[in-house]
Legacy VTK file of the C-alpha trace (Angstrom):
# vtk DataFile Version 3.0
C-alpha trace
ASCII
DATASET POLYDATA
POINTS 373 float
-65.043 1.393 -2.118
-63.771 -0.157 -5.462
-66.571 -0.379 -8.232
-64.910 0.706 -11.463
-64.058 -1.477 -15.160
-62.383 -4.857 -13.308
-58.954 -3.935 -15.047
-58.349 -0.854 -12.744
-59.282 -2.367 -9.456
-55.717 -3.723 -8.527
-54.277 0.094 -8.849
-56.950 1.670 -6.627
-56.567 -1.487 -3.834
-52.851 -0.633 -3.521
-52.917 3.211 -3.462
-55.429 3.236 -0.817
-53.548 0.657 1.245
-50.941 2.541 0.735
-52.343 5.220 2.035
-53.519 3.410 5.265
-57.104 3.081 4.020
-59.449 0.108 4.277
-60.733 -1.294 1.111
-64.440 -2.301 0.366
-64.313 -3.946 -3.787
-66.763 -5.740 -5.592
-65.862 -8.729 -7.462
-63.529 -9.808 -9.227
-60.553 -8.258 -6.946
-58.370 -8.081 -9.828
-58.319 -9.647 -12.918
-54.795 -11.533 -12.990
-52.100 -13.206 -11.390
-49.914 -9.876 -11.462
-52.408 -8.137 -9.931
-52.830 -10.441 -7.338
-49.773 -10.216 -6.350
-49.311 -6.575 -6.007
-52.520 -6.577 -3.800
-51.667 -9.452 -1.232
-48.019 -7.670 -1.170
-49.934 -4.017 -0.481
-52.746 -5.400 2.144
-49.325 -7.434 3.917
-46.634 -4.251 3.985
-49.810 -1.934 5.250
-51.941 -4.525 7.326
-54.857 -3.221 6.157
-58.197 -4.906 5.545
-59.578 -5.665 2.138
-63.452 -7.004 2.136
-64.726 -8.343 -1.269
-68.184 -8.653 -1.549
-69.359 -11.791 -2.869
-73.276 -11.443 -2.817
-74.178 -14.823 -3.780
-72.665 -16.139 -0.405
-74.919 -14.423 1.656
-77.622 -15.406 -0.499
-80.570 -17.418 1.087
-80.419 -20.595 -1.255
-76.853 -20.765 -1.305
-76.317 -20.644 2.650
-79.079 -23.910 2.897
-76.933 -25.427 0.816
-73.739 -24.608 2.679
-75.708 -25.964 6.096
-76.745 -29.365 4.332
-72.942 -29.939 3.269
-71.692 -28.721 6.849
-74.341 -31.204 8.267
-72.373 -34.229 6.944
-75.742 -35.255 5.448
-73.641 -36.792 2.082
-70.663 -36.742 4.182
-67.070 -35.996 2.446
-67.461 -34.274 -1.103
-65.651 -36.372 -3.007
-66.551 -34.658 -6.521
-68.635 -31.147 -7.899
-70.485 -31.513 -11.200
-71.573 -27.494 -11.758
-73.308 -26.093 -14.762
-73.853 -22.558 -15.029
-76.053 -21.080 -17.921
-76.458 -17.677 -18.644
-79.516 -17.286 -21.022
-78.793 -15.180 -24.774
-80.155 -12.081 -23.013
-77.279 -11.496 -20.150
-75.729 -13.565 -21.736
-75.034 -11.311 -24.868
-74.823 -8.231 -22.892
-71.030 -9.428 -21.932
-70.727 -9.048 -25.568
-71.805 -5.614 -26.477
-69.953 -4.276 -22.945
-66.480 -3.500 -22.027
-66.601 -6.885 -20.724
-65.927 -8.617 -24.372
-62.317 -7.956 -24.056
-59.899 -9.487 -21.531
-58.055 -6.611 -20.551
-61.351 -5.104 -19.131
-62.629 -7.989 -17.192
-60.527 -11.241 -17.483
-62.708 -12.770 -19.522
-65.797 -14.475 -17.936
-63.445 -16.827 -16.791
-62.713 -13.927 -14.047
-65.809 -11.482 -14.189
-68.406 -13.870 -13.603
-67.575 -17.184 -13.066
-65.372 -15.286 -9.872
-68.635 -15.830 -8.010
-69.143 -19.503 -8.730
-65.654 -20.445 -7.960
-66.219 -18.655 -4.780
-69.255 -20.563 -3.903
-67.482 -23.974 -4.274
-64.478 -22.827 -2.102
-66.454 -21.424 -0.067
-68.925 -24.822 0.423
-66.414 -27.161 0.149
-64.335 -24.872 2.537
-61.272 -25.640 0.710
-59.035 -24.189 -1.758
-57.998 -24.928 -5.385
-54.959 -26.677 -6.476
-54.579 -27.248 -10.336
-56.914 -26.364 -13.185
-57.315 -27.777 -16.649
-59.141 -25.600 -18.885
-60.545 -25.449 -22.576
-62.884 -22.859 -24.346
-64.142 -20.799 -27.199
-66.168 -18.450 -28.694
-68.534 -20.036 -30.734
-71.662 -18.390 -31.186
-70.881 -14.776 -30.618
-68.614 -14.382 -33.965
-68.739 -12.664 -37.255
-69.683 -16.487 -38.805
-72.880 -16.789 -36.447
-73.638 -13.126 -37.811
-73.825 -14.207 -41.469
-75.862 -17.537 -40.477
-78.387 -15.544 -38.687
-78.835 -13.833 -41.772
-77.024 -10.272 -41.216
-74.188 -8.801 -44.186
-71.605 -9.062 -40.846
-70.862 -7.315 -37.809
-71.475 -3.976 -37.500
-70.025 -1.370 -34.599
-73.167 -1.202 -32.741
-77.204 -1.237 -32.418
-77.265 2.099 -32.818
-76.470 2.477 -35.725
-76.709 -0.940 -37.653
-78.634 -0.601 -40.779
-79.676 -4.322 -40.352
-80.786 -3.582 -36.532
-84.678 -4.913 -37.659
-83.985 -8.171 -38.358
-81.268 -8.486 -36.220
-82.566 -10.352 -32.721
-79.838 -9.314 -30.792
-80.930 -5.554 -31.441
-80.869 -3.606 -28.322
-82.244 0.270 -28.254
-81.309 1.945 -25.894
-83.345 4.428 -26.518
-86.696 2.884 -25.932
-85.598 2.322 -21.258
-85.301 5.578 -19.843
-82.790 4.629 -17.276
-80.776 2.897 -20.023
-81.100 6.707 -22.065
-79.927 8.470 -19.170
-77.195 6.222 -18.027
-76.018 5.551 -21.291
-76.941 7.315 -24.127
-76.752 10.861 -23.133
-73.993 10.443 -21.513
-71.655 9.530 -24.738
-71.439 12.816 -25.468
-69.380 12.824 -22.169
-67.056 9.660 -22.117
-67.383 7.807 -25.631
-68.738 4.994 -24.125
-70.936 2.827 -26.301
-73.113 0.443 -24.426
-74.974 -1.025 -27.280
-71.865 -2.316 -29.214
-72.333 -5.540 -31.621
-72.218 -9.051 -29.998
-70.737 -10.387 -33.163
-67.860 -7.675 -33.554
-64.076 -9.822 -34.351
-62.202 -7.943 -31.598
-64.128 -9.546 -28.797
-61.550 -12.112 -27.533
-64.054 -13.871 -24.424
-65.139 -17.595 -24.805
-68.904 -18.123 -24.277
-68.568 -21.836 -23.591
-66.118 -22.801 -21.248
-64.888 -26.342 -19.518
-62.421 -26.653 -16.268
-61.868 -29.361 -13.921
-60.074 -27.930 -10.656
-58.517 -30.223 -7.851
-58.955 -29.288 -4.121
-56.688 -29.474 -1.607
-59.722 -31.753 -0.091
-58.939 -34.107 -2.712
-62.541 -33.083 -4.420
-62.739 -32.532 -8.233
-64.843 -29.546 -9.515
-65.984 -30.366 -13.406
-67.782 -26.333 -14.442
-68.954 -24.844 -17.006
-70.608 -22.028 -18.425
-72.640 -21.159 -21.720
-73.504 -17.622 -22.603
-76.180 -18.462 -25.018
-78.330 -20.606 -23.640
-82.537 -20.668 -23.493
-82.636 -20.433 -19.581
-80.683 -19.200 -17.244
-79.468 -20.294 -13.802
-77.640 -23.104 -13.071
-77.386 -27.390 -11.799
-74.778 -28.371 -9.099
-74.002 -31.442 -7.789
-72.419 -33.247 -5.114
-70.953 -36.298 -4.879
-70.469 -38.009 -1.444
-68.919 -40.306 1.198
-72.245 -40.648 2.126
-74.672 -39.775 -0.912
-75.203 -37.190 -2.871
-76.943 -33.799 -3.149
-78.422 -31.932 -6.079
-79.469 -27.868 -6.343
-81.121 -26.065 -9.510
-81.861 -22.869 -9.889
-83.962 -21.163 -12.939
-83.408 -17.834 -12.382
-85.384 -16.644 -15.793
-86.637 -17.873 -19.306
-85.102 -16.511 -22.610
-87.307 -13.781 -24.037
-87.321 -11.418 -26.405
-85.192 -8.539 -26.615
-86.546 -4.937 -26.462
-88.167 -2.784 -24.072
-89.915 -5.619 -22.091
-86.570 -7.542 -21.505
-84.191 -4.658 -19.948
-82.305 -4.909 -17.021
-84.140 -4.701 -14.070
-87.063 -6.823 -15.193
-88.411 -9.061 -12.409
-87.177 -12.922 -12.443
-88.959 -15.874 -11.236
-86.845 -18.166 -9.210
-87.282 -22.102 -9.099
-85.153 -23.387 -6.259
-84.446 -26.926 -5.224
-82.983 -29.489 -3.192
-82.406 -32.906 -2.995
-80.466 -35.455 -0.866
-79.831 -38.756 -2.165
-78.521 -40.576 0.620
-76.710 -44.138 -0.209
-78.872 -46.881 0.504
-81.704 -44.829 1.619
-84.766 -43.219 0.604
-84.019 -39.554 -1.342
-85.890 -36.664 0.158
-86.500 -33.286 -0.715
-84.757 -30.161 1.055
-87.235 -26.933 1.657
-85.587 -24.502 -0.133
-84.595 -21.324 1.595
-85.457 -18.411 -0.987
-85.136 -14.436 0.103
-86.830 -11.572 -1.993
-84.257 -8.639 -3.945
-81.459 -8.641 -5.841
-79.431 -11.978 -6.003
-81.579 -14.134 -4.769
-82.000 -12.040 -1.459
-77.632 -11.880 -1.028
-77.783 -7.943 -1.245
-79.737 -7.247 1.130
-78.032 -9.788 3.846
-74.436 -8.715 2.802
-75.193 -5.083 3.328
-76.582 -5.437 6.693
-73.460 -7.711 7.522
-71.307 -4.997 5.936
-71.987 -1.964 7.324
-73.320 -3.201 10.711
-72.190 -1.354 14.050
-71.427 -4.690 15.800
-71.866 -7.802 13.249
-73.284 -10.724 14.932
-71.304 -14.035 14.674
-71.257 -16.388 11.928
-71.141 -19.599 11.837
-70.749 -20.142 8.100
-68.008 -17.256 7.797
-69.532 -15.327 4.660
-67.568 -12.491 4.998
-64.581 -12.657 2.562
-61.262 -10.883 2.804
-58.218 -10.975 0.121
-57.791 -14.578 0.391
-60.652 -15.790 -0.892
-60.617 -13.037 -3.598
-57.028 -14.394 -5.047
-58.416 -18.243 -4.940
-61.683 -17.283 -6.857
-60.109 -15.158 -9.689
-56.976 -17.335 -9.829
-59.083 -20.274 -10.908
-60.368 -18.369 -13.683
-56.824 -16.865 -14.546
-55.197 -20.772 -14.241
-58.403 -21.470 -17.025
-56.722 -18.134 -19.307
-53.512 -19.824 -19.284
-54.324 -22.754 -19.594
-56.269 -21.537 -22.710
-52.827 -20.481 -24.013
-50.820 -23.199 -23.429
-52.752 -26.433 -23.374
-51.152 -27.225 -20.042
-52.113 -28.104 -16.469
-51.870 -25.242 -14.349
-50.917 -24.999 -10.575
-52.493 -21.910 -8.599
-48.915 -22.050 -6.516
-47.333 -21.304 -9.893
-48.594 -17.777 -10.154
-48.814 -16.552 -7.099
-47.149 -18.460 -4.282
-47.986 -18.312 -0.224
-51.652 -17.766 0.074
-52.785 -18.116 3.269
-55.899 -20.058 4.093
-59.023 -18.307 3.590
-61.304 -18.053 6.995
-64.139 -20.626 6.363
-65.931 -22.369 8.434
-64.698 -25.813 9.116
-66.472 -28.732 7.914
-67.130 -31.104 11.044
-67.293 -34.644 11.027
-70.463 -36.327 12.082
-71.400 -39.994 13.209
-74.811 -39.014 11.920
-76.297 -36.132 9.409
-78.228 -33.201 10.861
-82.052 -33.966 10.019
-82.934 -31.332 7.473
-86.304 -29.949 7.032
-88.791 -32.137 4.317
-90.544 -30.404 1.768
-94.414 -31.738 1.875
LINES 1 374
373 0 1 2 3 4 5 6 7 8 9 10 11 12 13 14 15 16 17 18 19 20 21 22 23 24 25 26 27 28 29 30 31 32 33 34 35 36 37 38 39 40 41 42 43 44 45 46 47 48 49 50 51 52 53 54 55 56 57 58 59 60 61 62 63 64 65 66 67 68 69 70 71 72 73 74 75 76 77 78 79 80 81 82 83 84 85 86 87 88 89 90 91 92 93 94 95 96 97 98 99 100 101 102 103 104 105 106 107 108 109 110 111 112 113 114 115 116 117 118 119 120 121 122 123 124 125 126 127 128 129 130 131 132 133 134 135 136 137 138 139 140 141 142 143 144 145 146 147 148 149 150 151 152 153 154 155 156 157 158 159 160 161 162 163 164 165 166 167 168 169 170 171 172 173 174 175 176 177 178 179 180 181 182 183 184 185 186 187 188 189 190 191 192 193 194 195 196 197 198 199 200 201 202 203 204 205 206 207 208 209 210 211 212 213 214 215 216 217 218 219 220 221 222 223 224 225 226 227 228 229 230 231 232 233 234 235 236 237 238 239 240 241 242 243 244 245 246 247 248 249 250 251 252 253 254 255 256 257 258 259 260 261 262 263 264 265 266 267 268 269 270 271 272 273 274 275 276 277 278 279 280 281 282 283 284 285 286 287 288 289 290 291 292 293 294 295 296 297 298 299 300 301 302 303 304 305 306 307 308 309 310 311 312 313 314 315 316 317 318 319 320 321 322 323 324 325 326 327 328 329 330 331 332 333 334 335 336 337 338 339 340 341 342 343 344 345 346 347 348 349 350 351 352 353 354 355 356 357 358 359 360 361 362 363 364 365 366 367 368 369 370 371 372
């Protein structure tokens, strides 16, 4: 079971295939195309099995939304309009982590925008083609630090002699399980949690624009914003046959300090609604599920570890294929970054098989889908 920084996962993957071992990893699989490739080769010369455990398949809100498109209720997706929005709490915290540089985590091209790529493979039950790309960081900098009214960057909370009026100030030692975890354990591995959001070597973007091509024909236009008010996220899509939209507010921006740490309890605001052509819109009950990610956890662990999994019709189990096609989306968006060109997933790394999703069937008529009152 693979859980460490996203740069080392790739090494681990291989030795244990290697080694005739099955591998359990987290997202992202790996965090290029290299590494990619020296996986897919691995898992083929060993015929092992690699599961990676994307959460937010199996959760709740996200499978309703899989069933309506499956349903042919909007018919064939013809275009994806997806916003993600990651509020300037968790949003920042990729900024003091080892996540801030790209040789860590792939930027959050890789590390978290791997999950939303997913999702849209995974409900369009296709894969991705080309990718045009642009970014940059441009409100986690040394500049923003100065027009927020700080001298600069400095190397972390901890120490910051500015850390009073700064509102990005984060102490860790005011959460126990952030003390434990973190702070009394530098003395162990040098590992500063708390580092400065505005520091020049962070080389991430915090806004970020791609438009991928399917091999469905459908055109995915994403982005994501690490410094927003709210967090959570608006998708929509386009139809033969109408159209459907999904929000979800996972939280509010609040303060930082001890009563916004990790862990604290979000409200979610699902919803759901079909806009069929020519017809009357209706609303779509929204499936919700209590725990971690939306209720996913729970789900994919019971899925995972089961004796004798039951079968399932929407296939949310993923294996190395649909780990390369939702990091290589995210590494096509790096290069792209670099060069200013259109990039083809084919070009770096060749011969991926399709992954096993569940095929979308065509309908003379949608499925009738539940009315929220």
């Amino acid at each position: 079971m693979v859980t460490t920084v996203d740069g080392f996962h790739s090494q681990y993957i291989s030795r244990a295939l290697d080694r005739g071992i099955d591998v359990i990893t987290e997202k992202p699989m790996v965090i290029d195309e290299k590494q990619c490739q020296e996986v897919l080769d691995a898992e083929r010369r060993n015929k092992r099995q690699i599961v990676v455990t994307f959460n937010y398949r199996y959760a709740p809100k996200h499978q309703k939304i899989k069933e309506i498109l499956m349903s042919g209720a909007i018919g064939r997706v013809i275009s994806v309009d997806f916003s993600w929005y990651l509020d300037v709490y968790h949003g920042a915290d990729y900024f003091r982590r080892w996540h801030r540089l790209k040789s860590k985590g792939g930027s959050l091209w890789v590390h978290k925008a791997t999950h939303h790529f997913d999702l849209v493979n995974w409900w369009l039950s296709a894969v991705p083609v080309s990718v045009r790309a642009a970014g940059r960081r441009g409100f986690y900098t040394p500049a923003m630090a100065k027009r927020l009214g700080l001298t600069g960057a400095h190397e972390r909370c901890q120490t910051c002699p500015e850390k009073k009026k700064c509102a990005f100030e984060l102490d860790l030692a005011k959460d126990p399980k952030l003390k434990a975890l973190y702070l009394d354990q530098e003395k162990h591995d040098g590992y500063f949690r708390d580092r400065c959001v505005f520091r020049p070597e962070i080389d991430i973007e915090d806004s970020m624009n791609v438009v991928v091509t399917y091999d469905s024909d459908a055109i995915l236009c994403y982005s994501v914003n690490a410094f927003a008010a709210w967090e959570g996220y608006v998708v929509t899509f386009n139809g033969s046959k109408g159209r459907l939209e999904h929000k979800v507010v996972e939280a509010v921006s609040a303060p930082f300090g001890s009563a916004n740490v990790p862990g604290q309890v979000k409200d979610y605001d699902v919803s759901a609604r079909v806009f069929p052509l020519r017809k009357p819109a209706y609303d779509v009950a929204p499936r919700t599920g209590k725990g971690s990610h939306g209720g996913g956890d729970a789900v994919m662990l019971a899925d995972l570890f089961s004796a004798a999994p039951a079968t399932d019709p929407l296939r949310r189990a993923a294996d190395e294929r649909g780990g390369a096609y939702s990091i290589l989306v995210g590494v096509a968006a790096n290069r792209c970054f670099a060069t200013g060109e259109t990039v083809r997933i084919a070009d770096l790394v060749p011969a991926i098989s399709s992954p096993d999703y569940a095929p979308m069937p065509a309908r003379t008529a949608p499925v009738p889908m539940p009315v929220k009152t």
